[in-house]
DSSP file (Angstrom, degrees, kcal/mol; ACC not computed):
  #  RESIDUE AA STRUCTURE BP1 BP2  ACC     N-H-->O    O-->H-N    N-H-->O    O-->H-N    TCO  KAPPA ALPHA  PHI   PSI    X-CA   Y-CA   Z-CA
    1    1 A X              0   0    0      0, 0.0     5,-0.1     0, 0.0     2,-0.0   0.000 360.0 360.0 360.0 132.5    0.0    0.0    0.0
    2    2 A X     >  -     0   0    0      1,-0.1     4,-0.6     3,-0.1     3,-0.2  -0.501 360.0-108.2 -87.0 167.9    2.0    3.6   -1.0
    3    3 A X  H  > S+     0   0    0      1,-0.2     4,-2.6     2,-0.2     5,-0.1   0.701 110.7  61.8 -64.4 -28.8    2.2    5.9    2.0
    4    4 A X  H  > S+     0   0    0      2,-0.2     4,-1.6     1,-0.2     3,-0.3   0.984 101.8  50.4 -52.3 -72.2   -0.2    8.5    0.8
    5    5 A X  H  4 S+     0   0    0      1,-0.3     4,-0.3     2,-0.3    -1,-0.2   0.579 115.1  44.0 -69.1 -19.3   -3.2    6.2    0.7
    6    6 A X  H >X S+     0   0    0     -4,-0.6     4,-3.7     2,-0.2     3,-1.3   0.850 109.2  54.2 -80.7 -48.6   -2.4    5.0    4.3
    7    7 A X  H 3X S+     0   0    0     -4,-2.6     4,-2.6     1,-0.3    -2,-0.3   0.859 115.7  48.2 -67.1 -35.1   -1.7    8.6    5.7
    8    8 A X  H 3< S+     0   0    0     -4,-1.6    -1,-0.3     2,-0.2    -2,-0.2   0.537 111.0  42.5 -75.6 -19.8   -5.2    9.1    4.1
    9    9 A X  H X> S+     0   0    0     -3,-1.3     4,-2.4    -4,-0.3     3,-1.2   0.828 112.9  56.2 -72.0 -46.1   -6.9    6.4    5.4
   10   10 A X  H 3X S+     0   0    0     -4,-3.7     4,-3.5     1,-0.3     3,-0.3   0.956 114.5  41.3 -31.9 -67.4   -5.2    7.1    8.9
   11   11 A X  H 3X S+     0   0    0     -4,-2.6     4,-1.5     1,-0.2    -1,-0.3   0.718 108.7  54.9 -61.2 -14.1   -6.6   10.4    8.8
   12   12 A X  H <> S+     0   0    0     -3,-1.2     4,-2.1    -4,-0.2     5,-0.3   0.931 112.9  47.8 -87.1 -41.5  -10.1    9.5    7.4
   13   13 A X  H  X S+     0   0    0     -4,-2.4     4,-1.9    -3,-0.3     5,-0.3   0.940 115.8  46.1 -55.7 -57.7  -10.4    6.9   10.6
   14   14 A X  H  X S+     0   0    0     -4,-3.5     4,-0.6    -5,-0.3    -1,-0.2   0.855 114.8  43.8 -71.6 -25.7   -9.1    9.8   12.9
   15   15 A X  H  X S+     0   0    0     -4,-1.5     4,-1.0    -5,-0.3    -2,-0.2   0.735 116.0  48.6 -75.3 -39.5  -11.4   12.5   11.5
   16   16 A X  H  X S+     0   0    0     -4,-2.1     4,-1.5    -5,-0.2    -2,-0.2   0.761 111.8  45.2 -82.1 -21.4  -14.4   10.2   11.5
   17   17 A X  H  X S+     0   0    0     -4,-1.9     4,-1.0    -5,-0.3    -2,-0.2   0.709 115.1  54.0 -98.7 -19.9  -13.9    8.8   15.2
   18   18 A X  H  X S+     0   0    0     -4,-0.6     4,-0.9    -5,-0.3    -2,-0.2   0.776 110.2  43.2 -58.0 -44.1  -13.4   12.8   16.0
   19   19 A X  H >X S+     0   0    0     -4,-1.0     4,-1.5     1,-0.2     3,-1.1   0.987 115.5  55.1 -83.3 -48.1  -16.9   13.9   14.3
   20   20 A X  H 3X S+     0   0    0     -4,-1.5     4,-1.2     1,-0.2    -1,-0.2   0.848 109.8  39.3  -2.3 -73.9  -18.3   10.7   16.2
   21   21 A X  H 3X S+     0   0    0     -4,-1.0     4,-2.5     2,-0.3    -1,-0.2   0.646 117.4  57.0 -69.7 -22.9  -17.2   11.7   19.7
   22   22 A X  H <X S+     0   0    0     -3,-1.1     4,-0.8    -4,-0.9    -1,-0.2   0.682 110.5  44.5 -91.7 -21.6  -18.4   15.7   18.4
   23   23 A X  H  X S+     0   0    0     -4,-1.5     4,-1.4    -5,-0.2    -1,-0.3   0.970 108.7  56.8 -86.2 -42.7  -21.7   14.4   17.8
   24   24 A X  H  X>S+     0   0    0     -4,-1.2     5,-3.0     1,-0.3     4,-1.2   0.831 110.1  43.8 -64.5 -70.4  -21.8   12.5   21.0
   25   25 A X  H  <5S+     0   0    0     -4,-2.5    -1,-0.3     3,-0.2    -2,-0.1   0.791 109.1  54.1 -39.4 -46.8  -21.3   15.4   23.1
   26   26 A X  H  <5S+     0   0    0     -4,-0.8    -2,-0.3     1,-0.2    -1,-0.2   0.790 111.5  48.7 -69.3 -33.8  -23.5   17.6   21.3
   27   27 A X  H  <5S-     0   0    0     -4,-1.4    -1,-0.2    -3,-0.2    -2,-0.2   0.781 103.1-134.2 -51.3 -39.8  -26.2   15.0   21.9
   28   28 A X  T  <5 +     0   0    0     -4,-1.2     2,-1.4     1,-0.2    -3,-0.2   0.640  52.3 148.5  79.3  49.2  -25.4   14.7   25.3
   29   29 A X      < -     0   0    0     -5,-3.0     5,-0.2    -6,-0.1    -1,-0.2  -0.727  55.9 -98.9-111.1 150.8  -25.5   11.1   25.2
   30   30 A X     >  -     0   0    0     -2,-1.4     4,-0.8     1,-0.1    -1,-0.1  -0.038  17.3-127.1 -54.1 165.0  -22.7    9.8   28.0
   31   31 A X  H  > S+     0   0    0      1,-0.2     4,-1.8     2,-0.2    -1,-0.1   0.631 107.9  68.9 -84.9  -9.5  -19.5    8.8   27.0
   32   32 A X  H  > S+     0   0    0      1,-0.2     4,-2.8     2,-0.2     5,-0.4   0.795 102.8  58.0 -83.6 -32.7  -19.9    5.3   28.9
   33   33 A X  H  > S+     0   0    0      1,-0.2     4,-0.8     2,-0.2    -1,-0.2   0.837 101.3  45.3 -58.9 -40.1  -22.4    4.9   26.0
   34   34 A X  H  X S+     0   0    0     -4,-0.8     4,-1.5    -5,-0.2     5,-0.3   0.778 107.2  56.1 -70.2 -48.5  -20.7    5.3   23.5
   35   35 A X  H  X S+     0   0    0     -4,-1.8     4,-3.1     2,-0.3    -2,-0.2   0.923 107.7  51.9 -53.1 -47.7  -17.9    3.2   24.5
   36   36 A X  H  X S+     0   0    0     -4,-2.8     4,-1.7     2,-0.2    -1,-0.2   0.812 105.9  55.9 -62.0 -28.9  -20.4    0.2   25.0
   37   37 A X  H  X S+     0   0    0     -4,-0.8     4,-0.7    -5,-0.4     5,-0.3   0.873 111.4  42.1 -77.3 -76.2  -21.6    0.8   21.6
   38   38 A X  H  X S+     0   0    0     -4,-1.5     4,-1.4     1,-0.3     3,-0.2   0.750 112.5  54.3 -44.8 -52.5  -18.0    0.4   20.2
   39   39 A X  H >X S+     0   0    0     -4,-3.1     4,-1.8    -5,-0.3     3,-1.1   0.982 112.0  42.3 -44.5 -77.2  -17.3   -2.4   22.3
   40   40 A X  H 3X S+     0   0    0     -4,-1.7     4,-1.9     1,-0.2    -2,-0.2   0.750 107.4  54.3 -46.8 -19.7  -20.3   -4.4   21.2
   41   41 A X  H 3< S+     0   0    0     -4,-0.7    -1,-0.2    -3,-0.2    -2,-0.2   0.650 107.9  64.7 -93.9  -8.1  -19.9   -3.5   17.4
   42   42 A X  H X< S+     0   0    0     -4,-1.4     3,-1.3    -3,-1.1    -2,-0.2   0.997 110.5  40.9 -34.3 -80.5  -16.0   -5.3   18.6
   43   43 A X  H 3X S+     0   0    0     -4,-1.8     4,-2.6     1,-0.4     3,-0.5   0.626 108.9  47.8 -70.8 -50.6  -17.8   -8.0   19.1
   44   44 A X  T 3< S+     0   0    0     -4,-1.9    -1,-0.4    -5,-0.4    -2,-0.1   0.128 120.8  45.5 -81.3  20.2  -20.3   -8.6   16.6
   45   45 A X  T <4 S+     0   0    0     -3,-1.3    -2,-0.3     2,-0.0    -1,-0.2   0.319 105.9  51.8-123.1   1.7  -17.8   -8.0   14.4
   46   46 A X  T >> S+     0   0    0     -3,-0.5     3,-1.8     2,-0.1     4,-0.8   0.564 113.0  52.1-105.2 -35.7  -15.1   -9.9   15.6
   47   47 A X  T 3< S+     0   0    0     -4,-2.6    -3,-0.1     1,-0.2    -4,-0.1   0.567  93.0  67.9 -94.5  16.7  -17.4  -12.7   15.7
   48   48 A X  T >4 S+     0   0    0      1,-0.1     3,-0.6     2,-0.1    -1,-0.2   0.416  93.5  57.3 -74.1  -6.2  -18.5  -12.6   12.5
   49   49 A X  T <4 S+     0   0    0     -3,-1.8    -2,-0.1     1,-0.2    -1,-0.1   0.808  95.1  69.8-105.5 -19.0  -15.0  -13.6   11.0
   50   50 A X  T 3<        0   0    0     -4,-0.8    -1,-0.2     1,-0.2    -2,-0.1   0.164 360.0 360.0 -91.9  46.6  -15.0  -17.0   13.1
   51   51 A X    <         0   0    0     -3,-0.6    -1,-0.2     0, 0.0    -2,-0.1   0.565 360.0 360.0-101.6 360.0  -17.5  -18.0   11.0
């Protein structure tokens, strides 16, 4: 993969989990929420590959 297209993914991952966290806030919905929701979509999506 050339380094441009990684530094661009990097940043599209860091920009998108930033507007996330920005929405989150603005919502007011707790941050303990949010975490569980990223933990569980871990999960169902980590146990989707040992099928």
């Amino acid at each position: 993969m050339p380094l441009p297209l990684f530094l661009g993914l990097m940043f599209a991952v860091i920009v998108a989990a930033g507007a996330t966290l920005a929405l989150a806030f603005v919502a007011d919905v707790p941050l303990v929420a949010v975490g569980f929701a990223a933990l569980a979509g871990s999960l169902i999506l980590g146990a989707r590959q040992w099928r």
